[in-house]
C-alpha positions in Angstrom: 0.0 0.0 0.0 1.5 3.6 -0.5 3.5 4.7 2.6 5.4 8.0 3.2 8.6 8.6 5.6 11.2 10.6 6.6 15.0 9.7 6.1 17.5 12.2 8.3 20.8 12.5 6.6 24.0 14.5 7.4 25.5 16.8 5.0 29.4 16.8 4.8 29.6 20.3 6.7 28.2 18.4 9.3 24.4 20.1 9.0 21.3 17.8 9.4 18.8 17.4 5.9 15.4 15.6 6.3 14.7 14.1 3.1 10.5 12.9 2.3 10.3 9.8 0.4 7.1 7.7 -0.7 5.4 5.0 -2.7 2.6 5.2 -4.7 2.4 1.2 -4.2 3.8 -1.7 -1.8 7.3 -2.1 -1.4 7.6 -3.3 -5.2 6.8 0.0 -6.7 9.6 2.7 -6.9 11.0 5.3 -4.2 10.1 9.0 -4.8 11.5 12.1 -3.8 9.5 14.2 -1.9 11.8 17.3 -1.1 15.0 18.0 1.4 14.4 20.3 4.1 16.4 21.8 6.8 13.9 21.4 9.8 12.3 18.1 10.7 8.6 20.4 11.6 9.4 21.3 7.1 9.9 17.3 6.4 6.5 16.8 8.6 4.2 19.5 6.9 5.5 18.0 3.4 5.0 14.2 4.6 1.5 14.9 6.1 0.6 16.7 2.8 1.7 13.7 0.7 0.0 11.2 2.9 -3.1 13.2 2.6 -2.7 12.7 -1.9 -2.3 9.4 -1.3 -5.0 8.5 1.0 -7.2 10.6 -1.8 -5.5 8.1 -3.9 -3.9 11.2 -6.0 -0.5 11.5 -7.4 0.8 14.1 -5.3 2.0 17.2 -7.0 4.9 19.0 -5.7 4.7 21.6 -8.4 1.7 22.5 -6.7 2.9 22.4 -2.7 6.0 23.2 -3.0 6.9 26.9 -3.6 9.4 27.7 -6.6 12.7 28.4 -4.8 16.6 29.3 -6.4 17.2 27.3 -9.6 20.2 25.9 -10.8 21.3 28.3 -12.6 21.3 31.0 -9.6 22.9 28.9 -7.6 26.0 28.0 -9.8 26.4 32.1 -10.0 26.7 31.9 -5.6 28.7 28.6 -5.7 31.4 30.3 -8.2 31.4 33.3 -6.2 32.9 31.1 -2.9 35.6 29.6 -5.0 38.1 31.6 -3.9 40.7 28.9 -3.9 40.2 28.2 -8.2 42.6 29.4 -10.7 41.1 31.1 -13.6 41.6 28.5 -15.7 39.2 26.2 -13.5 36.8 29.2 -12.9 36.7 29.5 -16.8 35.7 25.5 -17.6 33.4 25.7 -14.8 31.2 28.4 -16.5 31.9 27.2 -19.4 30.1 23.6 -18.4 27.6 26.0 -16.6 26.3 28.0 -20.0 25.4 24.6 -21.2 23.1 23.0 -18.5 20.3 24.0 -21.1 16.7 23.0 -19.0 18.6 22.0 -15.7 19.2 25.5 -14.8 15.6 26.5 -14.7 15.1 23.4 -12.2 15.4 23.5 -8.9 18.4 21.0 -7.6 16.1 19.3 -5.4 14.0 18.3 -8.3 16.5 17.2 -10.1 16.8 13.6 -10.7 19.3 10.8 -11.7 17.5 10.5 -15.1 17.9 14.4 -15.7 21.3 14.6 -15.5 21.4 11.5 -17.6 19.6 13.5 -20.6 21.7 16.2 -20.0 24.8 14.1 -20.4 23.9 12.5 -23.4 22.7 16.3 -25.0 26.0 17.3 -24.7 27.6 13.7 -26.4 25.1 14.3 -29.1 26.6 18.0 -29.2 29.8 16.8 -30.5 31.9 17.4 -27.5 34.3 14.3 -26.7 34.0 12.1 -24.0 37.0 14.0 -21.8 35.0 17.1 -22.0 31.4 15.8 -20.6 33.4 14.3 -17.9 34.9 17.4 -17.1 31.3 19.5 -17.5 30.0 17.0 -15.3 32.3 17.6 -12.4 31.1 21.5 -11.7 27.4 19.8 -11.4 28.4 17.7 -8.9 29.9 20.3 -6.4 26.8 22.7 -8.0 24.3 20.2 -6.2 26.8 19.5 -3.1 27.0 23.3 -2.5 22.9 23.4 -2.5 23.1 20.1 0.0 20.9 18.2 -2.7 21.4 14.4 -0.6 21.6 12.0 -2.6 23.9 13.6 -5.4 22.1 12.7 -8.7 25.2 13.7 -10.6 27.1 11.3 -8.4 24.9 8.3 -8.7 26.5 4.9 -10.0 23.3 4.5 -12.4 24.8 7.4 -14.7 26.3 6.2 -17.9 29.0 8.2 -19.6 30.4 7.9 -22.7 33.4 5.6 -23.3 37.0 7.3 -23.4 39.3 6.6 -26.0 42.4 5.4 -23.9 45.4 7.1 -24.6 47.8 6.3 -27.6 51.3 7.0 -27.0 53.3 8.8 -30.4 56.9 9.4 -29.1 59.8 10.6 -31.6 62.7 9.1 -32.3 66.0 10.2 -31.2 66.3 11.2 -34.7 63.3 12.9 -34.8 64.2 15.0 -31.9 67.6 16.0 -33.3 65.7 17.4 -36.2 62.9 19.6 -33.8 65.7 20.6 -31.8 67.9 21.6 -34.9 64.8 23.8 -36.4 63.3 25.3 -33.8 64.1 29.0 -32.7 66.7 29.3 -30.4 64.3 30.5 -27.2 62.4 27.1 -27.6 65.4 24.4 -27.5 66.1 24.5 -24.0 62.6 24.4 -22.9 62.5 21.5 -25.6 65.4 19.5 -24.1 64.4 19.7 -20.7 60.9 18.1 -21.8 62.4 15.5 -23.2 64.6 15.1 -20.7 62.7 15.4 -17.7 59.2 13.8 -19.2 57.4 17.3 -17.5 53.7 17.9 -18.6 54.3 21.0 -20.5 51.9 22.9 -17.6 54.9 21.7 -15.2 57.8 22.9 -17.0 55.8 26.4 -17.4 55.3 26.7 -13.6 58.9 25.7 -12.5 60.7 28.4 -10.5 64.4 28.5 -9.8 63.4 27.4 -6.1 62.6 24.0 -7.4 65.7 23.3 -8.5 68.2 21.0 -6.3 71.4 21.7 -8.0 73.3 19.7 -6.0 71.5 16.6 -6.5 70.9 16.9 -10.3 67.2 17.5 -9.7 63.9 19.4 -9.7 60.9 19.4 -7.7 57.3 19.1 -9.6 54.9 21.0 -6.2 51.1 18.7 -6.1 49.6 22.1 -7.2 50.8 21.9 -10.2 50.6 18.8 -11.1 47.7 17.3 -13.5 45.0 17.4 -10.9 47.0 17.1 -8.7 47.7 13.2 -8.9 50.9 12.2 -7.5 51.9 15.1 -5.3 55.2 16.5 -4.7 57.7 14.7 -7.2 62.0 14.9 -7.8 63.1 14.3 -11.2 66.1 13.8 -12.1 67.8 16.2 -14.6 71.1 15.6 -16.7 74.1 17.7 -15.1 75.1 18.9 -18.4 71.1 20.3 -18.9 71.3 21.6 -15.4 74.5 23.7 -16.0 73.2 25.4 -19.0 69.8 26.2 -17.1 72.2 27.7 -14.2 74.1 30.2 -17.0 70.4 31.7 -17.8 70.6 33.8 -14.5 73.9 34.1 -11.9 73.0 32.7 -9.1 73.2 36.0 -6.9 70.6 37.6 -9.2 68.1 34.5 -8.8 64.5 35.1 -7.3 63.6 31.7 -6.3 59.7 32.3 -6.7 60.4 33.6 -10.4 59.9 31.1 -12.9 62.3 29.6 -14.9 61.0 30.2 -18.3 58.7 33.8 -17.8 58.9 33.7 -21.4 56.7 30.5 -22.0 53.9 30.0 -23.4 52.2 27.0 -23.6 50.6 28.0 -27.5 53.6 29.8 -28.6 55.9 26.1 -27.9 53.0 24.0 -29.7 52.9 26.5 -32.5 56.8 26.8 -33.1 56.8 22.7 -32.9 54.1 22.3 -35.3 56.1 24.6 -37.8 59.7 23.2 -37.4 58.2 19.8 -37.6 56.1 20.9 -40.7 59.5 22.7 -42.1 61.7 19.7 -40.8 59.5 17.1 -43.3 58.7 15.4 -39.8 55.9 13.9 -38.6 53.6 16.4 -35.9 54.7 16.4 -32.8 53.2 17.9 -29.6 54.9 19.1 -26.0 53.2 16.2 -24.7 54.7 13.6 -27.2 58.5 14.3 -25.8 56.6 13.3 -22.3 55.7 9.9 -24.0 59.3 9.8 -25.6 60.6 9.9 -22.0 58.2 7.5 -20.4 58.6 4.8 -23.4 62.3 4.7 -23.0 61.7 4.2 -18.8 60.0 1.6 -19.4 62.0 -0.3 -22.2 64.9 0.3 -20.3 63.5 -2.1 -17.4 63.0 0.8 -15.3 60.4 -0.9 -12.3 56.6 0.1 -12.9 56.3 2.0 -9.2 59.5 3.7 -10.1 58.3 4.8 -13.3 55.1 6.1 -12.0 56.9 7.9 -8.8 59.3 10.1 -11.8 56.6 10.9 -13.7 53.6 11.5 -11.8 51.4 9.3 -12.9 48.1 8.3 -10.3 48.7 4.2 -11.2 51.2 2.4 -12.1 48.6 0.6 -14.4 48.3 4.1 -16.0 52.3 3.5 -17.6 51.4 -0.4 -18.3 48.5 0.0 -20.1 49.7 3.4 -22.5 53.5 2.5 -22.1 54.2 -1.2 -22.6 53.8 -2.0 -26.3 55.6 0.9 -27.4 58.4 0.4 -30.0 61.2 2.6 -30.5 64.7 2.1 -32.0 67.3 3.1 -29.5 70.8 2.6 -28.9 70.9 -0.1 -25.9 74.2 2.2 -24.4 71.1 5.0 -24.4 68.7 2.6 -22.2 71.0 1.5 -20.2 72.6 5.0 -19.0 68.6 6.1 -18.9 68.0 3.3 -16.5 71.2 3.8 -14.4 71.1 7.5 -14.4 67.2 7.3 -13.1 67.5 4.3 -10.2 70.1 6.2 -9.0 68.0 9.6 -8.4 64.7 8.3 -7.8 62.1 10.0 -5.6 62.4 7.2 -2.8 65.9 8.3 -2.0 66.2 11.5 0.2 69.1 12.2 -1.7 71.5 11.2 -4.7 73.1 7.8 -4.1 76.5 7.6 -4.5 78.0 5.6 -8.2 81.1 4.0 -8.9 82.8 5.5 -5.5 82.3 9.2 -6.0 80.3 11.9 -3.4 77.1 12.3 -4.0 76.2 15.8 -6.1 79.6 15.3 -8.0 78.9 12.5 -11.0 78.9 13.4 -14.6 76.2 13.4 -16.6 75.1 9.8 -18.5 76.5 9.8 -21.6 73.5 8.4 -23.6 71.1 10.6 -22.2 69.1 12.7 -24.4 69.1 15.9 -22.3 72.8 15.9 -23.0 72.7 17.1 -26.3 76.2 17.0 -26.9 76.7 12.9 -26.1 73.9 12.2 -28.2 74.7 13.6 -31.9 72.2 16.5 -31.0 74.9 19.1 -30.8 73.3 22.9 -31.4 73.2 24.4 -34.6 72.2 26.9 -36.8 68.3 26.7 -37.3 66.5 26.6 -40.4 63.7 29.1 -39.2 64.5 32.5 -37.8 65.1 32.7 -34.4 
């Protein structure tokens, strides 16, 4: 028979919410939602009212009861408004996400439902935008309806169905390749270039390197968790070749350095991905992206035996099932002296060690630079020289 009740839920500030929930039926028929409130005396009023349908043996309807409150779409405007802590960047692909919630943001977010933000998931795959991006529109929903204390979470339920990710295909250059991209690109880009490919940084956390993350003592850098992608690994050491270190150190003396000024002011994340589409176009060279001399570097970790939970500690990666699954059937044609110096140079100055480990005898701080490794540009054929394009 049809039945109303009260469930009393806690909100993650800590608040108490009294959600309504009834049946038209016995227990076989389905669960409705009835409204949230923030008094128990609210919850009552709204539960004797929907007994009071249902003993009428009328479909209640909250349309009618319950007074039209803030919609969606106000409320995104005051949830954006207390993110103080967002970078622009995030504040930007949040109202971006929020321009498109189309009929949601004239709801209210207690009235939304699972099968709503279904619909609206599947307008936007219709839409044309790729799976990454709905995932990423869906995300400011979510903390939308957890900032209006809608319990449960539609946008969070396990019932919602996204649409299936293309998993990522590695496409990393050759060592010839690189010579070439190094060789043609304008002189302000090669250094940023080599330590890429040397380093196996996310172009996002080259740019936001400062000379205060540098550890020239121990042929490293420090990657902060804030700038990391999302923030997946936390603070990271990479080693860096000494020879690529040195010629970073001759950019500014050290007496003029301001350790909270970045490395490479200078950078910008379109002007690199522009200059390498054109001296790869100008080079007769396949295209090649910032993000491709990260796969170079994580290919040639893994080929050269380098263990998975080492791998994943260097380069950041949340799982070490993220670098087996992208990482393990790529193919490239090295020089084995190359993986080998790779592999020694990187067990040596892995993250798990508070500092350098001593090699064949010497202090720590005071090795040479691996001969075969590709940020030392002169021990691998990819000695500087006069580019093709202007610099």
């Amino acid at each position: 028979m049809p039945s109303v009740h009260i469930i009393t839920r806690t909100t993650r500030s800590g608040a108490k919410r009294y959600l309504v929930r009834y049946r038209l039926g016995g227990r076989e028929s389905a669960l409705r939602h009835g409204g949230v409130f923030q008094t128990m005396r609210e919850a009552s009023e709204r539960a004797r009212w929907i007994g009071g349908e249902l003993a009428a043996r009328r479909v209640p309807d909250l349309s009618i009861e319950r007074p039209v409150g803030v919609t969606l779409g106000a409320l995104t405007e005051r949830y954006l408004a207390t993110r103080i802590d967002a970078s622009d960047k995030t504040l930007k692909t949040y109202r971006q996400a929020f321009t498109r919630l189309g009929a949601l943001a004239e709801r209210e977010p207690t009235q939304i439902t699972v099968a709503d933000v279904q619909e609206w998931v599947g307008a936007l795959a219709r839409d044309g935008l790729s799976p990454a991006t709905v995932r990423k529109y869906l995300d400011p929903l979510r903390q939308a309806l957890d900032f209006a204390e809608v319990e449960p979470n539609p946008a969070r339920s396990a019932r919602l169905r996204l649409p299936r990710t293309q998993a990522e295909e590695a496409n990393p250059p050759s060592l010839e390749h690189v010579r070439v991209l190094v060789e043609t690109l304008p002189a302000r880009y090669r250094l940023p270039v080599r330590c890429l490919e040397a380093t196996g940084l996310r172009l996002g956390e080259l740019a936001g390197l400062t000379w205060g993350d540098l550890d020239f003592r121990a042929s490293r850098l420090r990657v902060a968790r804030n700038r990391t992608k999302g923030g997946t690994a936390g603070r990271r050491w990479v080693p860096i070749p000494i020879t690529l270190l040195a010629e970073i150190a001759d950019l500014v003396p050290a007496e003029d350095r301001d350790l909270s000024a970045p490395l490479f002011p200078d950078l910008s994340h379109t002007g690199l991905r522009n200059a390498m589409s054109r001296a790869c176009r100008f080079a007769g060279i396949p295209a090649y992206s910032p993000h491709d001399l990260r796969h170079r570097y994580i290919s040639l970790l893994v080929l050269a035996g380098v263990p998975l939970p080492i791998v994943r500690q260097v380069v950041g990666h949340a799982r070490a099932s993220v670098t087996l699954d992208v990482y393990s059937h790529v193919l490239l044609d090295e020089p084995p002296e190359l993986l080998a110096e790779r592999r020694r140079w990187v067990m040596e100055r892995h993250p798990g060690d508070a500092s350098v480990m001593p090699r064949d005898g010497h202090e720590t701080g005071e090795t040479e630079a691996p001969s075969g490794f590709p940020g030392d540009m002169g021990d691998t054929g990819l000695e500087p020289v006069t580019p093709s394009l202007s610099s």
